[in-house]
N, C-alpha and C positions, 0 to 999 in steps of 0.2 A: 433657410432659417432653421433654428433648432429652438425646443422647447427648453426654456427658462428655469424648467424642475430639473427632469430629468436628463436632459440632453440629446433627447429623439432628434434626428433629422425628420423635418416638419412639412407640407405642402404650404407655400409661400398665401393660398388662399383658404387655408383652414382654418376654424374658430377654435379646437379644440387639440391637443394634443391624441394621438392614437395609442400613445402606449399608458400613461399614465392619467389622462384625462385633463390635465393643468387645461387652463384660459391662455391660447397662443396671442400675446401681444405684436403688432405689425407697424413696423418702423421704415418710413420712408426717406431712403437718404442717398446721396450721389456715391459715386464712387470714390470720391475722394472727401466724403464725410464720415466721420468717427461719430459713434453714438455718445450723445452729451453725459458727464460723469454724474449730473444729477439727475437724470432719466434712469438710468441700470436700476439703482437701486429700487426703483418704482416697479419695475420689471419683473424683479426678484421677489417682490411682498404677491404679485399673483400667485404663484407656485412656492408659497411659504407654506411647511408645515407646522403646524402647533400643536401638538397630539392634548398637552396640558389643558391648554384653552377649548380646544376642544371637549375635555373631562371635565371641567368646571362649568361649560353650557350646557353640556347634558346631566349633571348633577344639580345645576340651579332649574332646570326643569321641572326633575323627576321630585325633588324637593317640595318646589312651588304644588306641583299635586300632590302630592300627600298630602298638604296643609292645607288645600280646597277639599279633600277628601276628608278630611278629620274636622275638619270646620261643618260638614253639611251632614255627616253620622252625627255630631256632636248635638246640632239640629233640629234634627230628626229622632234625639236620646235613645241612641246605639251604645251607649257606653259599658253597656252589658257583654254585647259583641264586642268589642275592642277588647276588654279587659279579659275575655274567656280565650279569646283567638292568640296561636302565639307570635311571637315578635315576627322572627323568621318566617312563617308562612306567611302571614299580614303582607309583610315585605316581596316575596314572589309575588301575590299576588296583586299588589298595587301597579308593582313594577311591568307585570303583564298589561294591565288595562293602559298603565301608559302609552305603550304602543300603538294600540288602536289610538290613541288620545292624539297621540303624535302625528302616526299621519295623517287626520282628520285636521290639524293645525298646516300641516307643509302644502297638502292639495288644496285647502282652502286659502290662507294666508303666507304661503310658500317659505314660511319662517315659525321658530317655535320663539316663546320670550326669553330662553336662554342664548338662541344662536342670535337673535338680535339682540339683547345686552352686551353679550362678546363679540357682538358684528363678526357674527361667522356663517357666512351663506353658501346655501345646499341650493345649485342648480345643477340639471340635466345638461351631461355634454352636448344632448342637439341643438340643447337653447331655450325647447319649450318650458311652456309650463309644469309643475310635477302634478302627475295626477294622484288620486287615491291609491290604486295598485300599484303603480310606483312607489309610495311613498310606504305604500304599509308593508311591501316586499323586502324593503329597505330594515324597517324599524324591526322587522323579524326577525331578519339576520344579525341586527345589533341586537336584538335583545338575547338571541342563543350564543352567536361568538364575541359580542362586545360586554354584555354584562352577567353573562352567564347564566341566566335565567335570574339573577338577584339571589340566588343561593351564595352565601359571605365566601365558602373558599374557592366556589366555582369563576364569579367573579373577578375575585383578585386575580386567580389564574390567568384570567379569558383578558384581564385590561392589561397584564404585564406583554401575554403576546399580542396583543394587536397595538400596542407601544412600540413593539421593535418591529413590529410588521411594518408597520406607518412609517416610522424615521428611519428603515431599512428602503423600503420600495417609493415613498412618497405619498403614498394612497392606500385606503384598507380597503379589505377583501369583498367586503358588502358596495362598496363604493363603487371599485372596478367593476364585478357582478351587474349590478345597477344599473349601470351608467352614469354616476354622480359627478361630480367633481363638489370640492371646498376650496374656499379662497376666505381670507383674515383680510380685515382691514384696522387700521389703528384703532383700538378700545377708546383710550383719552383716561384722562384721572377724573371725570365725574362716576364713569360708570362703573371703572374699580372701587372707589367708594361704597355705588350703590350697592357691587357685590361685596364686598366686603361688609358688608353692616348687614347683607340679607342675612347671611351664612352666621355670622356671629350669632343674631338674632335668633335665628334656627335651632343652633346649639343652644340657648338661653332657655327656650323654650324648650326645648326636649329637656334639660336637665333638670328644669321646674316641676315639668308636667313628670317627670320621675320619679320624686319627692313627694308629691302631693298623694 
C-alpha cells in the first residue's frame, strides 16, 4: 500500500505514514476488486493539506486571547499599562504567553477552539495522547519558525516559508520534528459563518477602540 499524501510505499499493518506522518487508510479488497470511486476521495481529505485553514485557526486562537487578555487587564483597570506599552511589543509578548497557553489546551483538551472551529486535528503519529512537552515543544517551534516571534516582518517572512514548506513537502518542519501529523475535515457553512462574523467583529472593535 502506499501513503495517500505523499506516495511512500507503506507497511500494509501501519497507522501512520514514516515519511511524511499522514493517517494510512486500510482497504480490504479481492484481487479482482477496484477501490469504489466514492471512497478515493475520502482517502484523499486524510492527507489534505490546508496551510490557509490552518492560518485562520491559529489566528482565531491567538485573537480569541488577546481579547480574554484585554478584557481581564481592562478588569483589573490596567488601562495605564496598555496605553503606555507599545503595540508591537504588547504583541510579542501576548503572542509568547500564548504558547504556553496553547499547549496547556492540546495536553489537556487535545484541541485549541480554533483547530476545532476549523476541525483541524493535531494528533501524535503513535496515536497517543499529546502531552504537555509535546505540546509545548511543538508551540515553540511555531512560535520561532511559524510566527516569527510576532515581530510584523519577522512573521510574514517565517508564514510565506512554511507556506511553501507545507504545500512543497506536505508537512511543516515543527510537525515532522514532533512527531504530529494534521488531518482537515469538512468545516460546513455554520461554522464559516461563526468565523466569519468573529474576525469582522474583531476588526470592529479594534478600529473602535482606536478612535476612542
Amino acid at each position: 500500500m502506499f501513503c495517500s499524501r505523499c506516495g511512500t510505499p507503506a507497511d500494509q499493518h501501519a497507522k501512520f505514514c514514516l515519511k511524511c506522518g499522514a493517517q494510512l487508510m486500510h482497504i480490504e479488497q479481492s484481487a479482482h476488486e477496484s477501490v469504489n470511486a466514492e471512497v478515493y476521495p475520502s482517502l484523499k481529505e486524510v492527507g489534505l493539506v490546508r496551510p490557509w485553514v490552518r492560518y485562520w485557526a491559529r489566528i482565531f486562537d491567538i485573537y480569541v486571547f488577546c481579547l480574554a487578555v484585554g478584557f481581564i487587564l481592562g478588569m483589573f483597570e490596567f488601562e495605564e499599562f496598555l496605553d503606555n506599552t507599545n503595540d508591537v511589543a504588547l504583541g510579542m509578548i501576548l503572542v509568547f504567553i500564548w504558547i504556553l497557553v496553547e499547549a496547556i489546551l492540546l495536553s489537556s483538551f487535545q484541541t485549541t477552539p480554533g483547530k476545532w472551529l476549523f476541525k483541524t486535528k493535531l494528533t501524535t503519529i503513535s496515536g497517543e495522547q499529546i502531552n504537555f512537552s509535546q505540546a509545548f515543544s511543538r508551540s515553540l517551534k511555531v512560535w520561532w519558525r511559524g510566527l516569527g516571534t510576532g515581530f510584523p516582518i519577522a512573521t510574514l517572512i517565517t508564514h510565506i516559508i512554511a507556506y511553501k514548506n507545507l504545500t512543497r513537502d506536505g508537512i511543516t518542519s515543527w510537525d515532522r520534528e514532533s512527531g504530529f501529523t494534521v488531518t482537515h475535515a469538512k468545516i460546513g457553512i455554520p461554522r464559516v459563518i461563526v468565523a466569519v462574523a468573529f474576525f469582522v467583529g474583531f476588526f470592529i472593535f479594534v478600529a473602535i477602540g482606536g478612535n476612542v
